[in-house]
N, C-alpha and C positions, 0 to 999 in steps of 0.2 A: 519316900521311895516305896512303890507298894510292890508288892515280890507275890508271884503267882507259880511254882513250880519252875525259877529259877535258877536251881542248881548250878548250873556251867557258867552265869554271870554274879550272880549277887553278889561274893564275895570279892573280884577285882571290881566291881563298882565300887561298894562302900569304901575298900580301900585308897581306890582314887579319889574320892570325896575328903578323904578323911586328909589325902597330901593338898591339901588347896591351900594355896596362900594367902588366903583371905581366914586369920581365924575366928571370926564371928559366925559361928551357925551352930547350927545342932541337925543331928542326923535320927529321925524320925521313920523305919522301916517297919511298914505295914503290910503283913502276911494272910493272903487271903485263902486259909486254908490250904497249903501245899499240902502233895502227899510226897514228894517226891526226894526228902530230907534238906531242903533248902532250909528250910526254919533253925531248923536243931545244927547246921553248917553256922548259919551267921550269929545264933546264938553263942556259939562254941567258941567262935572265931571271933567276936568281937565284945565279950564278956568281960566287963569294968571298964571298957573304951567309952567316948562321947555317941553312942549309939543306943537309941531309945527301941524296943522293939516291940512290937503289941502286934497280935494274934487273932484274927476274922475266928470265929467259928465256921464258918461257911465261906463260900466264894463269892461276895460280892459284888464281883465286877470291879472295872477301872474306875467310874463314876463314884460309886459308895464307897469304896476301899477307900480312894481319896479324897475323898469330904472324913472320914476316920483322921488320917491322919491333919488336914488343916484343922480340924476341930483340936485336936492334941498338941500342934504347934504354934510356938509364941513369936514369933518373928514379924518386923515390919516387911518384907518379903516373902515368900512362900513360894519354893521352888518344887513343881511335881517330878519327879525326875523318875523314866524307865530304867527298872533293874536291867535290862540287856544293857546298858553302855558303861562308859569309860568318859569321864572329863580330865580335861589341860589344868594343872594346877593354878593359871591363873583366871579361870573362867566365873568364877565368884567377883572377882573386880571389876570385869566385864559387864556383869549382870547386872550390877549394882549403878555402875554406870548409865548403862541404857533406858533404864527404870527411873533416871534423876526428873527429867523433866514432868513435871507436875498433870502436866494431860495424858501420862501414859500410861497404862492400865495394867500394859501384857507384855512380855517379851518371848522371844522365843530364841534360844543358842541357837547357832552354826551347825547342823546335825552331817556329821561325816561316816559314809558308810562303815564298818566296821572290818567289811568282807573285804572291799579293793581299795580301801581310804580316796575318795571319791566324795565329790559335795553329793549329799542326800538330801536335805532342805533348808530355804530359807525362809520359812513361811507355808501356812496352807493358803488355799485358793481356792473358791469356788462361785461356778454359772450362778445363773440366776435362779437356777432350779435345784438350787446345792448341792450339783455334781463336785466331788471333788480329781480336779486336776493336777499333774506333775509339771514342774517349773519345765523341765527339760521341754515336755511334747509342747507346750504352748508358747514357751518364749518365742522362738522366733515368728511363730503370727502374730503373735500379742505385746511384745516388750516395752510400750506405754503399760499394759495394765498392771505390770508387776513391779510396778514403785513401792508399794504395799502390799504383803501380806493382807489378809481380811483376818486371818486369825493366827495364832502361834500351836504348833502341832504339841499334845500334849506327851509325847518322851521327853519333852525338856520346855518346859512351861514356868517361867516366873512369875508371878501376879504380888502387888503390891497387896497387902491387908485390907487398906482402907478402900480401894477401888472395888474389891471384890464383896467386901460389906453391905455396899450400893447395889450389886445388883443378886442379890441370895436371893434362889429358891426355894421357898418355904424352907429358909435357915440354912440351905447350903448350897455351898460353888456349884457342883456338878448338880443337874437333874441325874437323882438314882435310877430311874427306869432306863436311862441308855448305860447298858450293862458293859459296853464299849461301841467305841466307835460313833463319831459326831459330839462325844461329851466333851472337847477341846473347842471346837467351833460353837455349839453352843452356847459356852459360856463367855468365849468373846464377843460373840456376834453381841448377847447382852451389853456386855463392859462398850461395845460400838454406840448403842442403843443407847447408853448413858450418857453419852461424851467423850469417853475416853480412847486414846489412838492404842494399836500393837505395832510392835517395831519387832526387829530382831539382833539379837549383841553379836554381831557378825564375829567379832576375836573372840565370843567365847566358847567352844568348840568343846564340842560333844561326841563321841565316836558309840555310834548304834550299830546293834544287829538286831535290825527291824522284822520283827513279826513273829519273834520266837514260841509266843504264845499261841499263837492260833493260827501257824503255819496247816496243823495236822485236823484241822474241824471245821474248813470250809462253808459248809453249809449253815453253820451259826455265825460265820462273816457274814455271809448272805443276811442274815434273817436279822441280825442286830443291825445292820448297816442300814439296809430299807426301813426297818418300823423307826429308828431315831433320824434316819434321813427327812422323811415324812413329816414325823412330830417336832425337828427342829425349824421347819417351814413354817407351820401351824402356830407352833409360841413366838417366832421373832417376826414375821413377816406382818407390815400394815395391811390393812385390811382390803384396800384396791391391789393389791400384788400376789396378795394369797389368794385369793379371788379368781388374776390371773393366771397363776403359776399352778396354784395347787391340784388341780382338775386333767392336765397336761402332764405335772409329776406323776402320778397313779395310774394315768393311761401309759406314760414310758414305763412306768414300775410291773405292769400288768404284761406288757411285750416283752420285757427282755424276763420276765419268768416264763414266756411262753418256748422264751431264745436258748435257754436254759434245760430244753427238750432231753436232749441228752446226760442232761445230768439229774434223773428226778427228785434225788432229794434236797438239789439245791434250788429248783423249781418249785417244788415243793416250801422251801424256806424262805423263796422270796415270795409268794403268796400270804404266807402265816405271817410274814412283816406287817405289810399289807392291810392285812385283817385285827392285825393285833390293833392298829392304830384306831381301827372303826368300833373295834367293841371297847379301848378305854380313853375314848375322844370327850367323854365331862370330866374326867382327872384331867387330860389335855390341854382342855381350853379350860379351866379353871387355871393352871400355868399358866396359860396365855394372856386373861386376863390380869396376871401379878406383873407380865412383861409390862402389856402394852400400855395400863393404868399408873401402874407404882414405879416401875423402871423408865420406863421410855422418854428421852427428852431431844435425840433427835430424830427428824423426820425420817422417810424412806428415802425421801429423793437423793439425800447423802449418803445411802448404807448403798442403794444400787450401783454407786460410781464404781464402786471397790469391787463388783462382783463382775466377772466374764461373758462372756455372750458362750448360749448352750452349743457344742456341738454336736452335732445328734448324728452324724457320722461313726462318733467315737465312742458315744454310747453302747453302742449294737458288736465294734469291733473290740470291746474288751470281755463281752460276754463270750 
């Protein structure tokens, strides 16, 4: 559970964790520097309980913070779980369940808004250019292609141990360079790359208040979102696809920061994405080749099924 200036959530989270009726687990909360006295709350609050809690110096992002904590937990399961929510005391038997069959990698809870209890996802999604889209705006074009998730969004993310062993980057789950955002996709798209399917434990429900973090800083949504957008094309993508997608991606990434006019510093951040990708593209593809040599066992032709046709309509209208 990694806790980032948490305050108003960490403590009915860990709580609701702590009433599951499943009692096999351990509660592993990793604090990426708060300033905001979230730390020294859950400290307070859950001292001599089953809650382990260890301390970032610095803020390292969603990706780093949790490769901290899987490194620290012993479980044949590992659940990343966002401090904003709340889980159903029986969603541990759930998970456990959905995880049984042997080709399955990933799972992702039932995420229920927190705001109007409302389904918020069952699965991420994305184009062939790893746009990511919402179940809602696409189902009714698309409802063949949403048999499957392509990956499990990471506020509530299960992975088996052994599956995620198979596909480490230079020794951990998440690549650290995506600070947030696309480190969920990612890493499935990998566990895809290997064999392994993601599903979602539909009964076991999760209640999010999505985006707490980074409601108020915009323009580093921007900026993280494009450069890991980018570099998650570049490390998972074979090499006739990245060829054709990638040249297309950076030219739409180039206009919708041009679209961005009035907002300059978020134009501004989607250019420095961008750029970030070009000046640290040999750490990139040195990634890329641990995919495509050491991980990779199935083809493209099966990862493209899974992914949406672009639309470039909707592109322009969410800028």
């Amino acid at each position: 559970m990694l806790n980032f200036n948490g305050r108003n959530f960490i403590v009915q989270c860990v709580r609701s964790v702590l009433s599951s009726r499943d009692p096999n687990f351990e509660i592993i909360v990793v604090d990426n520097a708060s300033t905001d006295g979230s730390y020294e709350i859950a400290r307070k609050s859950f001292a001599g309980k089953r809650v382990r809690l260890i301390r970032n110096r610095r803020n390292l992002g969603f990706a780093a913070g949790n490769n901290v904590g899987f490194n620290k937990s012993s479980g044949k399961i590992v659940i990343f779980l966002n401090a904003d929510t709340r889980v159903k005391p029986n969603w541990l038997v759930d998970v456990r369940r959905a995880l049984s069959p042997d080709q399955i990698g990933a799972a992702q809870c039932k995420l229920i808004s927190s705001r109007d209890f409302k389904l918020d996802s069952l699965g991420g999604y994305l184009d062939s250019l790893g746009y990511v889209y919402s179940l809602g705006a696409w189902y009714p074009l698309h409802p063949s292609r949403f048999a499957k998730p392509f990956y499990a969004e990471g506020a509530a993310l299960a992975v088996k141990r052994s599956a995620v062993r198979e596909v480490l980057l230079n020794g951990e789950p998440f690549d650290p360079d995506c600070f947030f955002f696309y480190d969920d996709s990612d890493l499935c798209w990998r566990l895809r790359l290997r064999g392994f399917g993601i599903t979602v434990a539909r009964r076991s429900e999760v209640y999010h208040y999505r985006g707490y973090s980074t409601q108020r800083n915009f323009p580093s949504v921007v900026l993280e979102s494009s450069k890991n957008h980018i570099s998650t094309l570049i490390k998972n993508y074979g090499s006739k696809n990245l060829i054709h997608w990638l040249p297309l991606l950076i030219f739409l990434e180039l206009l919708r920061g041009i679209a961005y006019a009035r907002e300059p510093a978020s134009a501004l951040a989607k250019f420095k994405g961008i750029f970030w990708c070009l000046r640290n593209l040999r750490p990139m593809w040195r990634k890329r080749t641990i995919v495509q040599r050491l991980i990779r066992r199935v083809p493209d032709s099966e990862i493209v099924r899974l992914l949406l046709p672009p639309d470039f309509t909707a592109l322009f209208r969410s800028v």
